[in-house]
C-alpha positions as CSV (number, residue, x, y, z in Angstrom):
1,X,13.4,-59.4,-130.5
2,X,15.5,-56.4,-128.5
3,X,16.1,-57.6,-125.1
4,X,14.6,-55.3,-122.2
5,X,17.3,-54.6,-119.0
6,X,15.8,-54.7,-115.4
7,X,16.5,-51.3,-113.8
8,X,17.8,-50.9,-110.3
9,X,16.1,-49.9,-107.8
10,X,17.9,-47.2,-105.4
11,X,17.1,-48.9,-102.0
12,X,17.5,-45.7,-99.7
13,X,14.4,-44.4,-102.0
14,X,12.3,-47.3,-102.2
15,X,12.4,-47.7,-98.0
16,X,11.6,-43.4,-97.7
17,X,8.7,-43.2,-100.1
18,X,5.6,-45.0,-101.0
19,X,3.2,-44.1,-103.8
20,X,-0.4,-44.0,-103.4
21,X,-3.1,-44.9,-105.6
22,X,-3.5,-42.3,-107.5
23,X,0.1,-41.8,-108.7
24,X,1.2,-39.1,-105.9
25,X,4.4,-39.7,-104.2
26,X,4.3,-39.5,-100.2
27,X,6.8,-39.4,-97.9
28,X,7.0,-40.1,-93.5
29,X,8.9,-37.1,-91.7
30,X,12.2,-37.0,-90.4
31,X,13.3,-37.0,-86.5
32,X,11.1,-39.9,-85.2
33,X,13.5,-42.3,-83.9
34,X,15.1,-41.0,-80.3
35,X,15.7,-37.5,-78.8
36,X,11.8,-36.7,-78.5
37,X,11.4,-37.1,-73.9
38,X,10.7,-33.0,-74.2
39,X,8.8,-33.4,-77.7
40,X,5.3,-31.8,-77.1
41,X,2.5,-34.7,-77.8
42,X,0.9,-33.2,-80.6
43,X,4.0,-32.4,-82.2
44,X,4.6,-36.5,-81.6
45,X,1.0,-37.5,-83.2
46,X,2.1,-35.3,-86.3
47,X,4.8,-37.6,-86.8
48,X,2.3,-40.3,-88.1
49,X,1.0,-38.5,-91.7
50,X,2.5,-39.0,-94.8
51,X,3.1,-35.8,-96.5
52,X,2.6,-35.3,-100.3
53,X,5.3,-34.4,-102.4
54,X,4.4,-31.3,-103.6
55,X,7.3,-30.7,-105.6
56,X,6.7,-32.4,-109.5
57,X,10.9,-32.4,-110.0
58,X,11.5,-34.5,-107.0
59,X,8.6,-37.0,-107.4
60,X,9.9,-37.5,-111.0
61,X,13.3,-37.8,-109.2
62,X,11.9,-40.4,-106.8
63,X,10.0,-42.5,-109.5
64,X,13.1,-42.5,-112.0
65,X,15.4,-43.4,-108.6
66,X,12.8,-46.5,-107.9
67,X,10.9,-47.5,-111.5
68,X,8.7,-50.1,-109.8
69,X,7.8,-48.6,-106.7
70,X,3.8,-48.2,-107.6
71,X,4.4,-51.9,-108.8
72,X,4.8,-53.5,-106.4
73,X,3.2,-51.2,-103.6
74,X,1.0,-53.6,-101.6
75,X,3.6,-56.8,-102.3
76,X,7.1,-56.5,-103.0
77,X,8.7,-59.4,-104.5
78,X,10.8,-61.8,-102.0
């Protein structure tokens, strides 16, 4: 019986994307964390969606970078 290796996940990845149900890979936006006082509010509220990769070459990127991220979406392990 051929032994099967555990694959690493890349950490940076796993914490930046999440993948939904249905297989797509979504990601939060960038510039959330300080320097928004003179931000406009709806710019602010757009902050909160999760954008779709549209891109096929970097979702494949992002699932080869983290293997088990759909997984262990809900629950990941200790």
């Amino acid at each position: 019986m051929a032994k099967k290796y555990k694959l690493k996940t890349h950490k940076a990845t796993a914490k930046r994307f999440r993948v939904t149900g249905g297989g797509k890979v979504v990601r939060t936006k960038g510039g959330k964390s300080h320097l928004r006082r003179r931000t406009p509010k709806r710019t602010k509220h757009q902050f909160k969606k999760m954008l779709v990769l549209e891109n096929s070459t970097d979702a494949k990127r992002v699932k080869r970078l983290a293997p088990y991220l759909k997984l262990y979406r809900q629950n990941p392990p200790g």
